[in-house]
N, C-alpha and C positions, 0 to 999 in steps of 0.2 A: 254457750249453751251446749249441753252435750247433746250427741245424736238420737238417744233412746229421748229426750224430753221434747228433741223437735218431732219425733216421729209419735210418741203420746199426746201433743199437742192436733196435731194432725186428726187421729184416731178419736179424739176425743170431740172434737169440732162435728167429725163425721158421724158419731155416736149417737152425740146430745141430737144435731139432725134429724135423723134417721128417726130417731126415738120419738121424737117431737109430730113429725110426719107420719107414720102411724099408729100415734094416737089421735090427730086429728081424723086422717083418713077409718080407721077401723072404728073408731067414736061417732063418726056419723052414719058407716055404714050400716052399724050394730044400732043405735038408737034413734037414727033422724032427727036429730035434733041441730039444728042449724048453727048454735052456738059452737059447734065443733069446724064446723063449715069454715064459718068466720074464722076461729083462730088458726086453719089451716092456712085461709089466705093470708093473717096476716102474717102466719109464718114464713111463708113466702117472699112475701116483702121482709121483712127483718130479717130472716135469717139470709139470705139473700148478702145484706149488706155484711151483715155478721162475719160471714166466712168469706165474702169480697175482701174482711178487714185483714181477716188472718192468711188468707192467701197473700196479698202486696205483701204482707207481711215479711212472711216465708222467702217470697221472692226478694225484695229487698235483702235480708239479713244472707241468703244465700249469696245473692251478687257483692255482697261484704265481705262475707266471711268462705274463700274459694274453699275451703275446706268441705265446708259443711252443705256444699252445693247439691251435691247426689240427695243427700238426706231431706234436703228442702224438699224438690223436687219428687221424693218418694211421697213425704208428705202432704203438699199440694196436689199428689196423683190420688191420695186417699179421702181428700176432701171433694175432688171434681167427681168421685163415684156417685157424690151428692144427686148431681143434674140429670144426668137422666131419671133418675129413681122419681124426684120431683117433679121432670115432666111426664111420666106413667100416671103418676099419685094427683098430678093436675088434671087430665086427660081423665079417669076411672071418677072422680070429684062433679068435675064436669056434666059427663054421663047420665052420672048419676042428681044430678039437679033440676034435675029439667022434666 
């Protein structure tokens, strides 16, 4: 695999994320409708396991292939931006529910 697909791999994990999370998040803050609520949560859980998949992933194929170790690793650093952003976006969600 070359380094530019492990590193749009990464990017894009972090993307669709990112993406996913606010529009649940700005979807319910903008309309109240709890339906957005819900699929934030259960973005949380599924995407959750989602990038758990592609992380080992990364990690694995890096401890294979010494080459391409840095690159893993960059891209694992691009996906872990994930967590805090989702514990804010859980936190603001929260808040707001109640």
């Amino acid at each position: 695999m070359k380094d530019q697909n492990i590193l749009k791999l990464g990017k894009a994990g972090f993307g669709l994320s990112f993406l996913a999370g606010n529009t649940c998040l700005f979807g319910y803050l903008i309309t109240k409708n709890f339906w957005f609520a819900d699929s934030g949560f259960l973005l949380l859980v599924y995407g959750t396991v989602v990038n758990l998949m592609i992380v080992s992933g990364l990690l694995i194929y890096g401890a294979i292939r010494k080459a391409k170790r840095t690159t893993c690793f960059q891209s694992v650093g691009i996906l872990l931006i994930n967590i805090p952003i989702a514990i804010i976006y859980t936190m603001i969600g929260i808040t707001h529910l109640k």
